[in-house]
N, C-alpha and C positions, 0 to 999 in steps of 0.2 A: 496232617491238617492243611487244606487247602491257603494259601497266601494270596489268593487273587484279590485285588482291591483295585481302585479306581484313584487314576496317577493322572496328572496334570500332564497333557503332551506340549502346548503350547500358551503365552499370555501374547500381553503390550506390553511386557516389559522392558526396559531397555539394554539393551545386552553391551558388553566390554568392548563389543568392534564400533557402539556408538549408532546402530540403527535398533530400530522395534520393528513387530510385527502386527500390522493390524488385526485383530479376529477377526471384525466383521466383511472385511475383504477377503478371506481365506476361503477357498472354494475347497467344500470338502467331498462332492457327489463322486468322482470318480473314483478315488482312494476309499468309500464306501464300498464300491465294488470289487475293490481288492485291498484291503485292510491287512496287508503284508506288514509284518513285522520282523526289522532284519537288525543284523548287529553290527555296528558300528557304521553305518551308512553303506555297508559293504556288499553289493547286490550275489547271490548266489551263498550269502550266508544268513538265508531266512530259518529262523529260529521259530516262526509260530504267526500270530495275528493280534488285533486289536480290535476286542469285542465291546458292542455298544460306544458306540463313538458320538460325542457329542457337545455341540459346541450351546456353550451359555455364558451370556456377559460377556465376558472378554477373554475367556478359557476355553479349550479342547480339550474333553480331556476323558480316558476309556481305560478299559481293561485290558492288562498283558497276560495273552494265553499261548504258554507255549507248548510246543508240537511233541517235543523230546521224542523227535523223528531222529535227533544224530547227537552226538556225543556233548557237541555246543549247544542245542536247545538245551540239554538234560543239565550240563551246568551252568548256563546262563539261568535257570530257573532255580537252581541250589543257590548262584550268589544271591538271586533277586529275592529271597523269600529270607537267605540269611539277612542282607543289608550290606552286602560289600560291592555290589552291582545297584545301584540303583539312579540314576540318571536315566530320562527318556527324552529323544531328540528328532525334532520332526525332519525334511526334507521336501523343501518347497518350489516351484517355481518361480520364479519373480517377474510380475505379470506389468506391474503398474510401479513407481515412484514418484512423493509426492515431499516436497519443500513448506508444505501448507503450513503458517505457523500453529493451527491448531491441534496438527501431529506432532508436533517435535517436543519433547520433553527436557528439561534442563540439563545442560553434559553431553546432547545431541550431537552426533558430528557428520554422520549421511541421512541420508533423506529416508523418511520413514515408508516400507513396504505397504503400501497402500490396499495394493489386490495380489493377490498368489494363489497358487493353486497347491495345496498337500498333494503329494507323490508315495511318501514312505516314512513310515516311525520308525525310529530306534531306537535300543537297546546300547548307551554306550560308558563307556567308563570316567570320561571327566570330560567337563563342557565348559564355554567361556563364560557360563552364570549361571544362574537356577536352572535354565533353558537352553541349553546347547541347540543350533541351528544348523542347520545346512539349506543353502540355496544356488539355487541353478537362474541364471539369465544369459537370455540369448543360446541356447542350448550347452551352457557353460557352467563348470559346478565351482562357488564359490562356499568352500568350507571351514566354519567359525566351531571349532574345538582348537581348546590351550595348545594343542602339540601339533597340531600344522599351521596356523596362524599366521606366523611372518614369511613361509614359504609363497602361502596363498595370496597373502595380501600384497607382495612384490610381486604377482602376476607372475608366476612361474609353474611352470607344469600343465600350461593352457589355464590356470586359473584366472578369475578376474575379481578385479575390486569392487566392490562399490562404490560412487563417484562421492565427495567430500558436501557439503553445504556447502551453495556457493557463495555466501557470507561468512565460511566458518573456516576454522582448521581445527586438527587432532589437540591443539594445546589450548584452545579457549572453548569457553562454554557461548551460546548464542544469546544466554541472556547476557552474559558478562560484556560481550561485543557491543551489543546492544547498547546497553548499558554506559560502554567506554565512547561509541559514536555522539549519544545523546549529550554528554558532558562538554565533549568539544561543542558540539556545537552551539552546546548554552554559552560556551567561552569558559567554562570551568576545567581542571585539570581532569585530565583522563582516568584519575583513581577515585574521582567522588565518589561519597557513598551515597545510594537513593535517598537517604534525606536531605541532602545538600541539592541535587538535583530537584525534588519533590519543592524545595522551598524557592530553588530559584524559578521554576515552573510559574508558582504562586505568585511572585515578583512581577513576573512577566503579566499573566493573566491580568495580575491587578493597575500595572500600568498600561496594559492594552486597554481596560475597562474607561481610565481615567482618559486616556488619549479620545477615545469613540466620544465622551462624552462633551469634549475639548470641541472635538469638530463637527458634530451636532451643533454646540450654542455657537460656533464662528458660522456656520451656515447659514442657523437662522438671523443671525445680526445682520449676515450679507446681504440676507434675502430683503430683508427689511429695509435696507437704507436703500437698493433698490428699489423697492415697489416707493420707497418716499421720493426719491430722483425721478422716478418716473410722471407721479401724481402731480409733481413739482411744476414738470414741462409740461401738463395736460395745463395746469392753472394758468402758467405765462404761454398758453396758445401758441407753444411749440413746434407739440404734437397734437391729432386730434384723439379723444376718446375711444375711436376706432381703435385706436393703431398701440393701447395700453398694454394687450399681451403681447403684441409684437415685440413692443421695447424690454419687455420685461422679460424674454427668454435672450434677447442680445442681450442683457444685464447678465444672466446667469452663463453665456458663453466669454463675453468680454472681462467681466468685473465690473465692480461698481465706479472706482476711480475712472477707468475709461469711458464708461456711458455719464459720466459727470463732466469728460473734458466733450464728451460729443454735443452735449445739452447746450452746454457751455459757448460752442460755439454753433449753435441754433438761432435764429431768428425766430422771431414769432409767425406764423402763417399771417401770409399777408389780405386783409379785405378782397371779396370780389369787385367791389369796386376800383380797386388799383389795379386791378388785373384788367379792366375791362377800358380803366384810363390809358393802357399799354405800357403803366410799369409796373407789371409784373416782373418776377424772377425766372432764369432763363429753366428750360428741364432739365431735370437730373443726367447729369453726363455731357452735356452741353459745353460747348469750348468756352462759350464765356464765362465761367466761371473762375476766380480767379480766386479765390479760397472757400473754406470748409464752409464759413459762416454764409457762405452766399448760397447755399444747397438748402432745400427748402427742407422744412423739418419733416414732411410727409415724406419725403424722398430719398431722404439719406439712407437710411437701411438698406433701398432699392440701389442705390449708386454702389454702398458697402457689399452688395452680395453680387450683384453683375459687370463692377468696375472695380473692383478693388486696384487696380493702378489710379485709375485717375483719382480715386479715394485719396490713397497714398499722397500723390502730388499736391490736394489739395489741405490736406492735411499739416503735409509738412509746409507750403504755403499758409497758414495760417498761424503755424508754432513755432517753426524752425527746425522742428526734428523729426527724424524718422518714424512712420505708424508702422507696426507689426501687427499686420489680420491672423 
């Protein structure tokens, strides 16, 4: 009675050396064209084919028909039918590698096979998990069965490795890393567990909330005793009504205490008529000026953005101490 049935060749699942293989990356067109079925990865020891091959969801996976052209087909197909032989093991190239954390699965420790090409099925006697693999990169055959393992993965034999996570190693998991980084830097010890983190996250959250809403109402109180400073010097004819958004964005770059000591030492804009009796005030920038107070109110802002030294001097003339523009 015939034993052909339909075997899993390859998943995503993750294998004991710590990489997966993606299906959807797995290019199966050519290996279509020669659907060789050999034993143990061992080329010139073809035992038969793999009929109907076909990838779905996240699985490859076909039928082993063997040739019993030579003594090894005829008993690799006595073991497979008895169940003493039953492991199937692909061999692929490794085309692409990818760190993406939407590949990496918990316990991950290399980067997960993103795109490859199938070369050859096998037929082999014990794998590093459900799925024993073989893979080739850089025309180089990296082989993940239990009994070459540490030979291969110490790069011996022309073999190569595959390169680590580069946030990971062989003895921690990437959530766990993960994990241990996030705790430091909440300031919690390195072994919290997610719910200590999860709560102190929350802490955070809710004194960020508290803080935003802090400097939201200091803002608008600032904003307010400004535009009231402002309205202040329009009333005692400081400044004129023009010149109110003017003052009012030097409020918002200055502060309000500063545009209070500026007000402060304002004069009221003087009649056309004094001006016309010849005392007037001298123009902004002008040597006769001999403090702040003597700068006309329209003027000052003009003096503070294209004199800021003589600003200064009169400033400090006026107070005794140092202005910082």
């Amino acid at each position: 009675m015939s034993k052909t049935r339909r075997v899993r060749i390859s998943n995503e699942s993750l294998n004991s050396y710590g990489t997966r293989v993606l299906t959807a990356g797995m290019n199966v067109e050519q290996y279509n064209r020669n659907p060789v079925l050999l034993y143990m990865h061992e080329r010139g020891q073809v035992i038969g084919y793999v009929r109907d091959l076909k990838v779905e969801g996240d699985e490859v996976t076909g039928e082993l028909m063997f040739d019993e052209a030579t003594e090894l087909s005829r008993r690799c197909k006595k073991q497979w039918e008895f169940g003493s032989l039953k492991m199937v093991s692909v061999g692929i190239d490794v085309l692409e590698l990818s760190e993406d954390p939407k590949y990496l699965l918990q316990g991950q420790t290399s980067p997960t096979i993103s795109k490859s090409k199938l070369f050859e099925v096998s037929l082999v006697d014990i794998g590093a998990n459900d799925d024993a693999i073989v893979l080739q990169k850089d025309g180089k055959r990296i082989e993940f069965s239990a009994w070459q393992s540490d030979r291969v993965e110490r790069g011996k034999d022309g073999g190569v490795e595959l390169p680590l996570l580069h946030s990971n190693n062989k003895n921690q998991k990437p959530k766990q890393m993960d994990q241990e980084k996030l705790a430091l830097e909440l300031g919690l010890p390195k072994d919290a567990d997610e719910a200590a983190i999860t709560a102190k996250l929350a802490k955070l959250k809710a004194d960020g909330a508290e803080a935003e809403t802090l400097r939201r109402e200091r803002d608008t109180l600032c904003a307010a005793r400004i535009e009231t400073l402002v309205n202040a010097a329009i009333a005692e004819k400081k400044i004129g009504e023009d010149k109110k958004q003017q003052f009012l964005d030097l409020g918002k770059k200055i502060g309000a205490d500063e545009l209070k000591q500026t007000f402060d030492a304002m004069s009221p804009m003087m009649k056309l008529s004094h001006i016309v009796g010849g005392s007037g005030t001298p123009a902004a920038g002008s040597a006769e000026y001999k403090k702040l107070s003597d700068v006309p109110g329209d003027e000052l802002v003009k003096l503070r953005e294209q004199d800021p030294a003589q600003y200064r001097k009169l400033y400090k003339a006026e107070y005794g101490i140092e202005c910082e523009i």
